[in-house]
N, C-alpha and C positions, 0 to 999 in steps of 0.2 A: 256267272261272274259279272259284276255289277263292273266297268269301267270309266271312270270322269278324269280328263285330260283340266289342267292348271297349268298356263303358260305352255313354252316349249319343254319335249320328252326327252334327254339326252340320250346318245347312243346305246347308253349300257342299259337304263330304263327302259328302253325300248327293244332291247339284245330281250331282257328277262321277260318284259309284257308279251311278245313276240313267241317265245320258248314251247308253250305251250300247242300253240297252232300250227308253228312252222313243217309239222311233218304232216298233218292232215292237210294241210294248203298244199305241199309239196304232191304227194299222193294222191288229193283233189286233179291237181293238173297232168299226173301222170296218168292216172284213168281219160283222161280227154285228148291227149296228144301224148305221139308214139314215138318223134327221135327226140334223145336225152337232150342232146342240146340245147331245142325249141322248150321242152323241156325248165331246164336250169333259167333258160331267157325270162319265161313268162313267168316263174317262181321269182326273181330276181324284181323282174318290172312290177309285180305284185306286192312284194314288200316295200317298193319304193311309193307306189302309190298309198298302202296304207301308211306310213311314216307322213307323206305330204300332207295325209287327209285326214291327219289323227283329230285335229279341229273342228271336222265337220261330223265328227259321229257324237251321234244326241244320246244314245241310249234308246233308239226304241226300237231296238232289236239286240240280241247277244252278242258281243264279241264277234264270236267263234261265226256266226251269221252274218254280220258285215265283212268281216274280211273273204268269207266263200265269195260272196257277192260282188266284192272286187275282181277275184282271181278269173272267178266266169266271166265279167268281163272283160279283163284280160286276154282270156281265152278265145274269145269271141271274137276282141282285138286283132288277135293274131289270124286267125282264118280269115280275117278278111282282108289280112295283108300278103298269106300263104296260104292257098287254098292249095292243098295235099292229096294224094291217095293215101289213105290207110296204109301203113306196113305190114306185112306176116312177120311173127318170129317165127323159125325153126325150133326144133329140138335144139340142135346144136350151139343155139345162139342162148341159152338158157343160163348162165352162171350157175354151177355150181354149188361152186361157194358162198351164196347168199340163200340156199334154200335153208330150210329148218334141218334142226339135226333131227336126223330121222334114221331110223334103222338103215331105211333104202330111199336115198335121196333123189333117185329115178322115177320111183315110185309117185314124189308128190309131184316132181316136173310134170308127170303123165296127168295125174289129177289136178295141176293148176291147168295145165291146158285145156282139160276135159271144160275144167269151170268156166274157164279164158273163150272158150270155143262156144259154150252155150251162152254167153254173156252177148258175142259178137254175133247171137242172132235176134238180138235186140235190136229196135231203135237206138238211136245214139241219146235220144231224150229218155227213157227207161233207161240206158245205164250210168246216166245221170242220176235220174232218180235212187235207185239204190244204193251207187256209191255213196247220196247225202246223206240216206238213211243209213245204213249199214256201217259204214264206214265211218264217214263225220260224224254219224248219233247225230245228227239234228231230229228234231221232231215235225209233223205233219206241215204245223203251224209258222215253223221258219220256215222250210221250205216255201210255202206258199207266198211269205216274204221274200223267198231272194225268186224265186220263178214267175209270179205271180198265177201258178194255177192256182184255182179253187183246194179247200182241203182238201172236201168229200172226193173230187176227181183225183189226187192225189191217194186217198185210203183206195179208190176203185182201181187204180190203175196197179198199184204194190199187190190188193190180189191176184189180180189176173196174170201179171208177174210170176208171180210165186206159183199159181197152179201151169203156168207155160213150162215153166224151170224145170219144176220139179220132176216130168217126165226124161227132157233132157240129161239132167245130172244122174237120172238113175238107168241111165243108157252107158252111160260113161264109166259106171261102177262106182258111184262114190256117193 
């Protein structure tokens, strides 16, 4: 999606421009920071930066790529204002009631943890990495925009990734 801002964007303009991204930004930051709170903060401070800076984007990246590119720094922002330990969830801390409907909703708790748990023997830059791919669907070539690693190092690193994983998850049963 082709983007070019004319004048200022009123709120609803920018409610709709917005609509599209807002749950993969939201998600972006949830995969990098662990209380909801911090959380809402930096999804918040993220939209207000891109509304301020909707001026300065030129088009030479996507949308959906400038705005990631905010939130990580956002993100970034933030650790270096709160530098944290990690939290654990429990089982018990799991909502229920937001899992998929499933025959046995137990069942996927165990196997998002299993995923959760082989994720969190990553690097914190590797589960970056995947989230942009997998999740955000960016391609090699953004990423390499908003990170500045090289492509090729980025296709090397998603293999090696994926043959790590793949042993893990099939530990896990899933």
């Amino acid at each position: 999606m082709k983007v070019t801002f004319r004048g200022d964007v009123d709120g609803i303009e920018f409610e709709n421009l917005m609509e599209p991204y807002n749950r993969i930004l939201y998600n972006y930051i949830l995969s990098r920071v662990s209380n909801a709170e911090d959380v809402q903060d930096i999804f918040q401070e993220t939209i207000l930066a891109i509304w301020q800076g909707l001026d300065n984007y030129k088009g030479d990246s996507s949308f959906k790529t400038w705005t990631i590119g905010i939130a990580r720094r956002k993100i970034a922002d933030f650790y270096r204002r709160h530098y944290k330990d990690k939290d654990f969830h429990s089982l018990e801390e799991i909502d229920m009631e937001k899992t998929p409907n499933e025959p046995n909703p137990l069942n996927h708790a165990i196997n998002s943890m299993d995923i959760e748990n082989s994720l969190n023997t990553l690097a914190s830059e590797d589960r970056e990495l995947l989230f942009l791919i997998f999740n955000a669907g960016l391609t090699y070539k953004e990423i390499e925009s908003i990170s500045g690693i090289p492509e090729g190092t980025i296709k090397s690193r998603v293999y090696y990734l994926k043959k790590k994983l793949r042993p893990l998850l099939a530990e896990g049963g899933i």
